[in-house]
C-alpha positions in Angstrom: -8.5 0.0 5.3 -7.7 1.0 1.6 -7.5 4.7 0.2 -10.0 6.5 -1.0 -9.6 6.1 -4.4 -11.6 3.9 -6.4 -8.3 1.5 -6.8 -8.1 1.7 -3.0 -12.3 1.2 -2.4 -11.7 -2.4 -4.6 -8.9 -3.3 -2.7 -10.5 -2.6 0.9 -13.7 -4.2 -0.4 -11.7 -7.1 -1.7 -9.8 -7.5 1.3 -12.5 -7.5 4.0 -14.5 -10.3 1.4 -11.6 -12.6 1.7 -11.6 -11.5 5.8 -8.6 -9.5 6.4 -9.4 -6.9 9.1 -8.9 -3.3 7.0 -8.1 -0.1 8.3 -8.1 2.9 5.7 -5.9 5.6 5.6 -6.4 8.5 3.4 -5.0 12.4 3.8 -8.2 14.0 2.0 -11.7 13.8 3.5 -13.5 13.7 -0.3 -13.2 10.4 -1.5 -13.1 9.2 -4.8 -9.8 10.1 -5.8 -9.2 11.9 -9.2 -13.2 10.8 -9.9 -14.8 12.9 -7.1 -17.6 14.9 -5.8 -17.2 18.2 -5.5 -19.5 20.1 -3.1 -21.8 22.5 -4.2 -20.2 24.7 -7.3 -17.2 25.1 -4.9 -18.6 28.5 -3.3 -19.9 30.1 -6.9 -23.1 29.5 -5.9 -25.1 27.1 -4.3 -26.5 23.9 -5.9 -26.1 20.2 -6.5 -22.4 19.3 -6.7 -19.9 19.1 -9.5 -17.8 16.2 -10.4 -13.8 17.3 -10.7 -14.6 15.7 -14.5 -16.7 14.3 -16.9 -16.2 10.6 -16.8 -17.9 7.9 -19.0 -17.9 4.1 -18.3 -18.8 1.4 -21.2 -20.6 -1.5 -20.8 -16.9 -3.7 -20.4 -16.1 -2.3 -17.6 -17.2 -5.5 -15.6 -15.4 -5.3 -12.8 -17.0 -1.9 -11.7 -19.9 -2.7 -12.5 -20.1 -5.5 -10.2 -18.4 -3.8 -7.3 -20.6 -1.1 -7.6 -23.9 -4.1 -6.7 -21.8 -5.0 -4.4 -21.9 -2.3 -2.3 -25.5 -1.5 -3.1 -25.5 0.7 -6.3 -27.8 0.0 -8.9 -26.1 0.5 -12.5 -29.0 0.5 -14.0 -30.6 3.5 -11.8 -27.6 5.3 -11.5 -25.9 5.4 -15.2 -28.1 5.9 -18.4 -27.1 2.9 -20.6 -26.8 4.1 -24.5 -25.4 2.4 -27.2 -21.6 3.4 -28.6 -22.4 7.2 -30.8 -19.8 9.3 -32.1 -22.5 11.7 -34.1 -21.9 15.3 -33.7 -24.1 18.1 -33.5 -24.5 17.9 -37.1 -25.7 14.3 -37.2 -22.7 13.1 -38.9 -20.2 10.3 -37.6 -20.8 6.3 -36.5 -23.1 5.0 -34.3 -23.8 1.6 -33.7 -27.4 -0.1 -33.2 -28.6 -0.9 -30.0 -29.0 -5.2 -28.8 -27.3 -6.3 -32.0 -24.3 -8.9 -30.8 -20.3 -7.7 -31.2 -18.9 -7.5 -33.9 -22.4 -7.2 -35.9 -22.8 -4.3 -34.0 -19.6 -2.5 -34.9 -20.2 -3.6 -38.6 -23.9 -2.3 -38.8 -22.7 1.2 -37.6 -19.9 1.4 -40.0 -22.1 0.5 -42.7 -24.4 3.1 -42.0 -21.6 5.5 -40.3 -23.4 9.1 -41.8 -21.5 11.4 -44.2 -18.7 8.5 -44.5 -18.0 7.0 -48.0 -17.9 3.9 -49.9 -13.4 4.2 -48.8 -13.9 4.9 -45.4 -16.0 2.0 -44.5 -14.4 -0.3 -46.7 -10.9 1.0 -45.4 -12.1 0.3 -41.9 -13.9 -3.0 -42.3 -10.0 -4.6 -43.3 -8.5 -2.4 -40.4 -10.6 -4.1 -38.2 -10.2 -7.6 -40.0 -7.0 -7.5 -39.8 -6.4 -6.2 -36.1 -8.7 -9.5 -35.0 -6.7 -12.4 -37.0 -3.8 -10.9 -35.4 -5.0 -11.7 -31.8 -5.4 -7.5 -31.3 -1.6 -7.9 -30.7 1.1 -5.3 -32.7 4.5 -4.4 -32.1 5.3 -2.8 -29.3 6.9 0.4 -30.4 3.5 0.8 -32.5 1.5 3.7 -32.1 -2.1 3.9 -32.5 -1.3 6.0 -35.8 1.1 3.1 -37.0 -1.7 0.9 -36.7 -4.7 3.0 -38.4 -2.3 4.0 -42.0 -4.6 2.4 -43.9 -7.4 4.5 -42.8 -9.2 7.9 -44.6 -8.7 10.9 -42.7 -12.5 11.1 -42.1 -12.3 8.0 -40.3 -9.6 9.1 -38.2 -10.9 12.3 -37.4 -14.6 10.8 -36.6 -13.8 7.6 -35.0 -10.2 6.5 -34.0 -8.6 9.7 -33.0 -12.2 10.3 -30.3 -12.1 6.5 -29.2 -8.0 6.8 -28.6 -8.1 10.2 -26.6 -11.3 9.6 -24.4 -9.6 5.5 -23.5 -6.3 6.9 -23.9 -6.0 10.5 -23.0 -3.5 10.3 -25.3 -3.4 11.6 -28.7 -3.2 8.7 -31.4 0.3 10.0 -32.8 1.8 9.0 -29.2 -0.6 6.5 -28.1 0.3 2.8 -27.6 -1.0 0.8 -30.5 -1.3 -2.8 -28.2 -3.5 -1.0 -25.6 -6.0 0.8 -27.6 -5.8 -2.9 -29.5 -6.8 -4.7 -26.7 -9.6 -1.8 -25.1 -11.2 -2.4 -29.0 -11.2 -6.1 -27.7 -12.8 -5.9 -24.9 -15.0 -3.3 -26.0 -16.0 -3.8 -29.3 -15.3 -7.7 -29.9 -16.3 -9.2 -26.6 -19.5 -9.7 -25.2 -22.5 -7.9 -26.2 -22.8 -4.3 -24.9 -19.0 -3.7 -24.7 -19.1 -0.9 -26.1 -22.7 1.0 -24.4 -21.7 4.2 -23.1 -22.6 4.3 -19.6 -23.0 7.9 -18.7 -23.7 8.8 -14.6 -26.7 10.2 -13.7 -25.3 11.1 -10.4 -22.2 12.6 -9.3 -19.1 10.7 -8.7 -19.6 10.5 -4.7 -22.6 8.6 -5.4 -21.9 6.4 -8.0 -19.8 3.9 -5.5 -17.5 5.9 -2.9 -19.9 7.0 -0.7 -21.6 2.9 -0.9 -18.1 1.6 -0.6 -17.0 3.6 3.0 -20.7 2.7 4.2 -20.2 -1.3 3.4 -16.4 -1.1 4.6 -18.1 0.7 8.0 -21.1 -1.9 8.1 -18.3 -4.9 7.8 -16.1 -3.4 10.8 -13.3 -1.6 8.9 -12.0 0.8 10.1 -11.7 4.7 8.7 -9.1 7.2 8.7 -10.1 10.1 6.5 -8.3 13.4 6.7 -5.2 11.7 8.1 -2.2 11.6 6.7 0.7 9.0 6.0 4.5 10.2 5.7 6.2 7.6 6.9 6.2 3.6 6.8 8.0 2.4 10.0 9.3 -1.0 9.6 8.5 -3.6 13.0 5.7 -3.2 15.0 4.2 -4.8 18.1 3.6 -8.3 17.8 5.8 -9.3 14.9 4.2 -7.5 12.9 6.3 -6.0 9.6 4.8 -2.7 9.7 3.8 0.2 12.0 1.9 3.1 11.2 0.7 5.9 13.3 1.6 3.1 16.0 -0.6 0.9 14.7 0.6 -2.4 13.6 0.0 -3.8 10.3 0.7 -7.1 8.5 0.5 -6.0 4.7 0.4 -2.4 3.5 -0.5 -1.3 -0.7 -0.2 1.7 -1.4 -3.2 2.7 -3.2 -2.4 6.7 -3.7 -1.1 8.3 -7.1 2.3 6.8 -8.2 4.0 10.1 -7.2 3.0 10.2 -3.6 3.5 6.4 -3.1 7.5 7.2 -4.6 7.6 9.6 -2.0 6.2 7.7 0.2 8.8 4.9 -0.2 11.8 7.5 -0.4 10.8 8.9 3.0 10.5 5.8 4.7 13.8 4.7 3.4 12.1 1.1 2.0 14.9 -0.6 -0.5 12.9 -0.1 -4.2 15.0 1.2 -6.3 13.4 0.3 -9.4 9.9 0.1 -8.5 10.7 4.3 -7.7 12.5 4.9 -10.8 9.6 3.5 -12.7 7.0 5.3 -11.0 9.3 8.6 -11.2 9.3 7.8 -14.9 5.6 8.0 -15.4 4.4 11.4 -17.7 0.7 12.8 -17.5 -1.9 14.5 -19.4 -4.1 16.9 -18.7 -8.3 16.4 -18.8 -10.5 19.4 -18.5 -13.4 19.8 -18.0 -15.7 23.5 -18.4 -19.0 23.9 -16.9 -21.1 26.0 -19.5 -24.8 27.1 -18.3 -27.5 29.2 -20.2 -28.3 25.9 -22.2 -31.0 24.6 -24.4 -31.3 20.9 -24.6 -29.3 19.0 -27.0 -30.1 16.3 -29.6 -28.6 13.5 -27.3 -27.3 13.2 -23.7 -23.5 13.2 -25.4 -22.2 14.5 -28.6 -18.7 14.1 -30.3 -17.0 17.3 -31.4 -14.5 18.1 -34.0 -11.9 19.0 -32.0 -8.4 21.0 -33.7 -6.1 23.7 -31.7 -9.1 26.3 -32.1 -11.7 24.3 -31.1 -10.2 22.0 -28.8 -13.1 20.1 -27.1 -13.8 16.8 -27.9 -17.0 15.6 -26.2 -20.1 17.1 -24.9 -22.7 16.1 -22.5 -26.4 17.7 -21.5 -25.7 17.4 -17.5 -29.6 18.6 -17.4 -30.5 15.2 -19.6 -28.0 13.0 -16.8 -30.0 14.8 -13.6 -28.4 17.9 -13.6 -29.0 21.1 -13.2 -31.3 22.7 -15.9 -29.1 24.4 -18.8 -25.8 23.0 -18.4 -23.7 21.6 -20.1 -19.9 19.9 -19.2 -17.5 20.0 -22.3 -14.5 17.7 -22.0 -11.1 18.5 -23.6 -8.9 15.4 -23.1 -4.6 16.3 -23.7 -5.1 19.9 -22.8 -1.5 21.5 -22.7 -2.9 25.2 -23.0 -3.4 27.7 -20.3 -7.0 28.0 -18.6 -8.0 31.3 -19.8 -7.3 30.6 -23.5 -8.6 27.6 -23.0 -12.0 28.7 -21.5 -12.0 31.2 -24.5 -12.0 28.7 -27.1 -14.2 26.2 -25.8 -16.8 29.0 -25.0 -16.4 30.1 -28.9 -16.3 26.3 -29.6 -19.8 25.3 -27.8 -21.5 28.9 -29.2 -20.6 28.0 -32.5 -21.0 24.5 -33.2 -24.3 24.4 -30.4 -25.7 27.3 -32.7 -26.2 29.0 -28.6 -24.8 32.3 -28.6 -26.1 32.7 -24.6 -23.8 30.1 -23.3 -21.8 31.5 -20.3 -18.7 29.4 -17.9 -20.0 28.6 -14.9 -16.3 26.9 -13.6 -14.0 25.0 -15.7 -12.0 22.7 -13.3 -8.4 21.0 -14.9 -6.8 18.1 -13.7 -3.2 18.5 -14.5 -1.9 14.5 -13.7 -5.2 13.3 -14.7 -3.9 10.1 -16.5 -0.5 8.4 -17.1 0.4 9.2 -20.7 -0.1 5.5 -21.9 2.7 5.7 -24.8 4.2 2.4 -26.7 6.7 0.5 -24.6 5.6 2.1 -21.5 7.0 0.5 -18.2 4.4 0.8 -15.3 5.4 -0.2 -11.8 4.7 -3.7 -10.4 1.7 -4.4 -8.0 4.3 -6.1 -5.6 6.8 -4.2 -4.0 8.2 -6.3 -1.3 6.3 -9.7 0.2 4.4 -6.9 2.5 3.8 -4.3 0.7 2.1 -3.8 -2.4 0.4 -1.0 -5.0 -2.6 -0.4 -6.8 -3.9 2.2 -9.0 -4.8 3.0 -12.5 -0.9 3.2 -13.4 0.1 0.0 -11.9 1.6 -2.8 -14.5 -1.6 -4.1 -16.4 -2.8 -3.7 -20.2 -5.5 -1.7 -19.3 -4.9 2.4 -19.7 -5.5 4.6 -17.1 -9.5 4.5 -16.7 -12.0 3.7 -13.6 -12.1 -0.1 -14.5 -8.4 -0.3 -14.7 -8.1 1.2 -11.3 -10.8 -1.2 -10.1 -9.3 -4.3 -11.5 -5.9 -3.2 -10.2 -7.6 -2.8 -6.9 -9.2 -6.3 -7.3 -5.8 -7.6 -7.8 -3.6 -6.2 -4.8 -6.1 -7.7 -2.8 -6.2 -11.3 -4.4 -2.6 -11.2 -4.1 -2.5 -11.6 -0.1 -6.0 -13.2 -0.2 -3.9 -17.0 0.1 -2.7 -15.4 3.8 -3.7 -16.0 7.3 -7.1 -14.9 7.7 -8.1 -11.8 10.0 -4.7 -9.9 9.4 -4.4 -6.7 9.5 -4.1 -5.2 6.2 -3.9 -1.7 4.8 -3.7 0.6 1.8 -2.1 4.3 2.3 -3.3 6.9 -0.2 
């Protein structure tokens, strides 16, 4: 059945629960989307696999969490549970206190937030006030900027402007104010652990693509890797709306990135007009990620960096400390809109510098240009629904989550929920 993206996995998953027959259509043979494994170090050398980028989950992400026990992936064995820190190499920055409950949690870290100042926590303490009696709802032509005036620079530069381009990938001067409201929320004022930083201690394969095609297989869907879609034909045999490859389908979503689903739906001809122009509309940033080896351990698993044009990384992790090779290190630079050799320069310069490791060497550096929607105020994302037949999911479909794993999941969830009031045993697919 669904793609192999992790918004198409939910959605087969989903599906097959509720008992629709699923068959899976997807033109690449790596699944996993744009949060894959990639084989070996991609004929550098041999050795474990690389992701195509550093991704971290948090402890709200509820929805993945459970589809990953559902498919027999223990979060607990296969991501490193830590609570929220934004301390840099030098120590400096917020980090909150492990088991205490939300928002006591959030408050206890401020207080104690090192190197800030008597303003800065005060200054955030009535940011945060506020944002909560007003529901976490602001205007919508608010950016996250608009929202954090109030705030000392330090505070900016330490805690909102990391938090809004690693939920976001959007810097805080263009970044929707009313989503980065309600990931704070979720995250920080809902249940305890929100906001745990859930960092993988295996690749992305293994952390729930590969258990998701084995449960689809085990439950009788049925899998077309390394096939491609171009074209929906309307009618097949039997009444049924749709026909692809021959095949006969009663539902199709469309669980690929939002530009090949528009092209999908100009080739085939299908009457959507405005579900095209809004996915035609969409903008992306960039997320890279370089592969440094030659390391010495670090003082945690993830450390925030002070990040400016020079110096343009914003996070980095100990891979050796997740179960990964020993001396590397992935550093993450979330917007990037430079090219890759000046970037690999600076964020070589960057690591040697800041690390204090002058032997630090690239081992690949690996840029994913469309990596996220830029999630900007008044954004408009494309519905879920299409037609009565057809329908979408992914992490850019209309929802008030930003473009992360969870909100791919949840959108996933959702396609599937929607048809799940249907005739039992249908056929149903989604085309990535």
């Amino acid at each position: 059945m669904i793609g192999a993206g992790w918004a198409g996995l939910a959605c087969a998953v989903e599906a097959t629960r509720a008992g629709h027959r699923v068959a899976l259509f997807d033109a690449a043979r790596t699944t996993g989307g744009r949060a894959r494994r990639i084989e070996g170090d991609a004929g550098i050398r041999a050795g474990p696999p690389l992701d195509n980028g550093q991704h971290i989950l948090i402890g709200a992400y509820r929805e993945t969490l459970a589809l990953m026990r559902l498919v027999g992936v223990d979060p607990e064995t296969a991501l490193l549970r830590l609570p929220l820190s934004l301390r840099r190499p030098d120590g400096t920055g917020l980090a909150v206190p492990a088991g205490w409950p939300a928002p006591l949690d959030l408050l206890a870290g401020i207080a104690t937030a090192r190197g800030w100042n008597w303003r800065d926590k005060t200054t955030l303490m009535r940011s945060a006030w506020r944002w909560r009696r007003a529901g976490f709802r602001c205007a919508g032509t608010a950016t996250v900027s608009d929202l954090c005036r109030d705030l000392t620079p330090r505070v900016m530069d330490e805690l909102i402007d990391p938090l809004c381009v690693s939920a976001l990938n959007t810097p805080s001067v263009r970044a929707s104010g009313q989503v980065f409201l309600t990931v704070l929320r979720d995250a920080l004022f809902g249940l305890p652990g929100g906001a745990d930083l859930l960092l993988p201690r295996v690749d992305l394969g293994a952390l729930l693509p590969d258990a998701a095609l084995d449960w689809l297989a085990c439950h009788d869907a049925t899998l077309h890797l390394g096939t491609r879609v171009d074209i929906l034909e309307p009618g097949g045999p039997g009444g049924a709306p749709w026909r692809i490859h021959d095949l006969p389908f009663d539902h199709v979503v469309l669980a690929g990135a939002s530009w090949d689903a528009a092209r999908l739906l100009r080739h085939s001809a299908i009457d959507a007009p405005a579900w095209i122009e809004a996915a035609e509309s969409l903008r992306f940033e960039a997320i890279a990620t370089v592969y440094l080896e030659g390391a010495t351990p670090l003082a945690a698993p993830m450390l925030a960096l002070r990040s400016s044009v020079d110096e343009p990384a914003q996070f980095v992790f100990d891979r050796t400390r997740l179960g990964g090779p020993a001396g590397r290190l992935a550093l993450v630079v979330s917007a990037v809109d430079v090219p890759r050799e000046i970037l690999e320069r600076r964020v070589l310069e960057q690591a040697r510098k800041v690390l204090g490791q002058p032997g630090l060497r690239i081992l690949r550096t690996i840029v994913e240009k469309r990596a996220t929607f830029s999630c900007t105020p008044g954004l408009r994302r494309p519905a879920g629904d299409i037609d009565a037949t057809l329908g979408a999911c992914g992490d850019y479909v209309e929802g008030p989550y930003p473009a992360t794993l969870e909100g791919a999941v949840r959108s996933g969830l959702t396609a599937a929920r929607r048809i799940s009031g249907t005739e039992r045993q249908k056929n149903f697919i989604s085309v990535t």
